[in-house]
C-alpha positions in Angstrom: 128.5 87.6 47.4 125.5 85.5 49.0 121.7 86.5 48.2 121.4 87.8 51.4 117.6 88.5 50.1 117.2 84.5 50.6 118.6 84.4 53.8 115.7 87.5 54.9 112.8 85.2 53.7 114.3 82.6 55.7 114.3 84.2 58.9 111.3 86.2 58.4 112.8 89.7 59.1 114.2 92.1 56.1 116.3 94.9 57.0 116.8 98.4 56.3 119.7 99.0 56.5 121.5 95.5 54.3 124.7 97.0 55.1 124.6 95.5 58.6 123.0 92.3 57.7 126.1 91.8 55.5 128.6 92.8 58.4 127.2 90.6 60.9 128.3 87.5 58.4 131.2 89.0 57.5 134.5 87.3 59.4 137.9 89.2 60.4 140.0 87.0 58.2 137.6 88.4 55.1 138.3 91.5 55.1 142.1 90.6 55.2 141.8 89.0 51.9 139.0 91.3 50.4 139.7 94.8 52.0 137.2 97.6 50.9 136.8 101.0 52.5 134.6 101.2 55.1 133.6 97.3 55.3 133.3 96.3 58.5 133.9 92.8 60.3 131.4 91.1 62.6 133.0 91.5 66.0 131.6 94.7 67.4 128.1 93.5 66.2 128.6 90.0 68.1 129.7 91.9 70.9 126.3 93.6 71.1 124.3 91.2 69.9 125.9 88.9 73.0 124.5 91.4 75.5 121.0 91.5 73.9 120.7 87.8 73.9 121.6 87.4 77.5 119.3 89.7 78.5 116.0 88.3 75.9 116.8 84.7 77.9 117.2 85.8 81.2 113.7 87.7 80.7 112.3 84.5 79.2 113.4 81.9 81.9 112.4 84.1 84.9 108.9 84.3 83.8 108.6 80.5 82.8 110.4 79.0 85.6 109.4 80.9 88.6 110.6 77.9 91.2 113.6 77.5 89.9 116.2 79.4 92.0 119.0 81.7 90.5 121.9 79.4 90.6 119.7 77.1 88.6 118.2 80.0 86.2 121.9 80.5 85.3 122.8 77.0 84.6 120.0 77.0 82.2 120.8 80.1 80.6 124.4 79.1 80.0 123.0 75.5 78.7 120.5 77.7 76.3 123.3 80.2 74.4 126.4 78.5 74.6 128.2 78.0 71.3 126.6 74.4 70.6 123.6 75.6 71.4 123.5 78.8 69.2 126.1 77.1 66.6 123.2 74.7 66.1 120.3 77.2 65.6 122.8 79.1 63.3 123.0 75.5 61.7 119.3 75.1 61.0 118.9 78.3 59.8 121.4 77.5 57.1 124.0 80.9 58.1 127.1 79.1 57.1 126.1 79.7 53.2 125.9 83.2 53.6 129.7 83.3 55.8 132.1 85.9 54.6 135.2 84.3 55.5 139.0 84.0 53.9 140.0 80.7 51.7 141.9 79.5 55.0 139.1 80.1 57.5 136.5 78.6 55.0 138.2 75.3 55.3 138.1 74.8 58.9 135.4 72.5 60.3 134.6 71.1 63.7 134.8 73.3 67.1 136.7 76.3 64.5 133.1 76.3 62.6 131.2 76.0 65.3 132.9 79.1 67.4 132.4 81.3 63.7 129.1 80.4 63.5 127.9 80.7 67.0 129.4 84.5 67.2 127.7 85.4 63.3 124.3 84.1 64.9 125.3 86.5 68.0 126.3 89.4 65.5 123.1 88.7 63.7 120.4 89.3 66.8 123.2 92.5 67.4 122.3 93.7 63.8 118.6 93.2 63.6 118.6 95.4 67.5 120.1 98.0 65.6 118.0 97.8 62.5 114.8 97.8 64.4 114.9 97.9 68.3 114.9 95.3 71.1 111.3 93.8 70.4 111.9 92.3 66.5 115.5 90.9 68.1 113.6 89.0 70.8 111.6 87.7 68.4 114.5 86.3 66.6 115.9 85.0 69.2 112.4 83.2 70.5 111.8 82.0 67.0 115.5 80.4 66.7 116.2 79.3 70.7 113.4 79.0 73.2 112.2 75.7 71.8 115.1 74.1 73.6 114.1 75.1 76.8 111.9 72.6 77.7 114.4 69.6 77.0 117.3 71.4 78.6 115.6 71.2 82.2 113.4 67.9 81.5 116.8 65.9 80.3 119.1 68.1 82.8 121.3 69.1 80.1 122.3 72.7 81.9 124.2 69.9 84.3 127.9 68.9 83.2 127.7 64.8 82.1 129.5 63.3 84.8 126.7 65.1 87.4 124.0 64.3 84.7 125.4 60.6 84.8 125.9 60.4 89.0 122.4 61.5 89.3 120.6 59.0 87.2 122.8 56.4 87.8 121.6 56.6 91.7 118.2 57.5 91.0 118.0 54.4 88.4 120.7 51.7 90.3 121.4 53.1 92.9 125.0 53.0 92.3 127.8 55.6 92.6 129.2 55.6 89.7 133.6 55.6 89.3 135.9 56.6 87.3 139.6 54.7 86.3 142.3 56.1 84.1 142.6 53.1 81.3 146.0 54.6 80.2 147.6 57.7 79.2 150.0 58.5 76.1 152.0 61.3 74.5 154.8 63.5 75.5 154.1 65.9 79.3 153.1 69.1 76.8 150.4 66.9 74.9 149.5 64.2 77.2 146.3 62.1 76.3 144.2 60.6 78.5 142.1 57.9 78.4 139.2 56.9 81.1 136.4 54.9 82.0 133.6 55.1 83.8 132.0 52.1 85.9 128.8 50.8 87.7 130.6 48.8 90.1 132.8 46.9 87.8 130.8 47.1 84.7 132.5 49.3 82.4 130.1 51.8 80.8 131.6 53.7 78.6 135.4 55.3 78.0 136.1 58.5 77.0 139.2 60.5 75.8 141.0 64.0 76.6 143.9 66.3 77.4 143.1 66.3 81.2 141.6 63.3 83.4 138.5 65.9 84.0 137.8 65.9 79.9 138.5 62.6 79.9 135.9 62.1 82.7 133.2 64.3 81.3 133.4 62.3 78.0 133.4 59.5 79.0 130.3 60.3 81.4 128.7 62.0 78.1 129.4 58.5 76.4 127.9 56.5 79.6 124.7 58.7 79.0 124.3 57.6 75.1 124.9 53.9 76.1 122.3 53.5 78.9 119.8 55.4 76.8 119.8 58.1 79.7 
């Protein structure tokens, strides 16, 4: 079992009840391997915790950004706790030492990882709300997230790349930028696609995925890295 005592120091915030701390780290596929009477996975807590994080943001960016209008609050929002965002935070934080999850699931890495520890960090503001109320979980959450504002709406990350990419490729060339498929490969139930995005005829960038719109939006998210933009 981790020394969830560490983990308290850490974040600044030790809880009564332990019982729930452990719960919101602990994974479905742990409790398959490691069943114990009345152990409870993380799921329930996540669900709450989701709620309780939506709500701490949406408070936070409608005070701070009182020009921005509500189809652009949203944007943000989403931009602020979706799972690379709060995967990240999770990340700095250090929560994947203290995961409870089976010898199968602890393997997994990329996206798989990610998704675990983005909905632990959500089951973990959902455990210190019940532990101690809304105010101590909006301080979590303020501590962990609200840093990120700032650079979401200066660099326009709450945009998808390829409007990201369209936008400063006008503002800074003044060019449209286009997109050509470069080729595509694999059977019709796992095609992969392959594109590339161009100022004029000056390839940027190419990106890769199992539609021409992923395809697109990576290789607009790889145009972005290349010009420094």
């Amino acid at each position: 079992m981790p020394n969830f005592s560490e983990f308290q120091e850490k974040i600044g915030y030790t809880f009564k009840n332990a019982e729930l701390l452990q719960q919101a780290f602990t994974h479905r596929s742990y409790l398959n391997e490691n069943r114990q009477p009345g152990r409870q996975h993380n799921e329930r807590l996540e669900f709450l915790g989701d709620a309780v994080l939506e709500l701490v943001v949406t408070e936070f960016l409608f005070a701070k950004y009182p020009e921005k209008t509500e189809g652009e609050l949203t944007a943000v929002r989403a931009a602020l706790v979706n799972t690379q965002s709060i995967s990240s935070a999770a990340t700095n934080l250090g929560m994947n030492d203290y995961l409870l999850l089976s010898r199968g699931e602890s393997k997994d890495t990329g996206r798989a990882r990610q998704i675990i520890l983005a909905n632990a960090f959500e089951a973990l503001i959902g455990a210190i709300y019940l532990d101690s109320g809304y105010k101590p979980a909006a301080e979590f959450i303020a501590q962990q997230l609200f840093n990120r504002a700032d650079e979401i709406v200066e660099k326009r990350l709450w945009q998808d790349a390829k409007s990201r990419f369209q936008e400063v490729a006008q503002e800074k060339t003044s060019i449209t930028p286009s997109y050509q498929m470069l080729s595509q490969t694999g059977p019709d139930h796992d095609k992969r696609f392959v594109v590339g995005v161009f100022l004029n005829s000056e390839k940027i960038a190419q990106g890769e995925g199992r539609s021409k719109q992923e395809a697109e939006q990576a290789a607009a998210e790889k145009g972005l890295a290349v010009k420094g933009w």
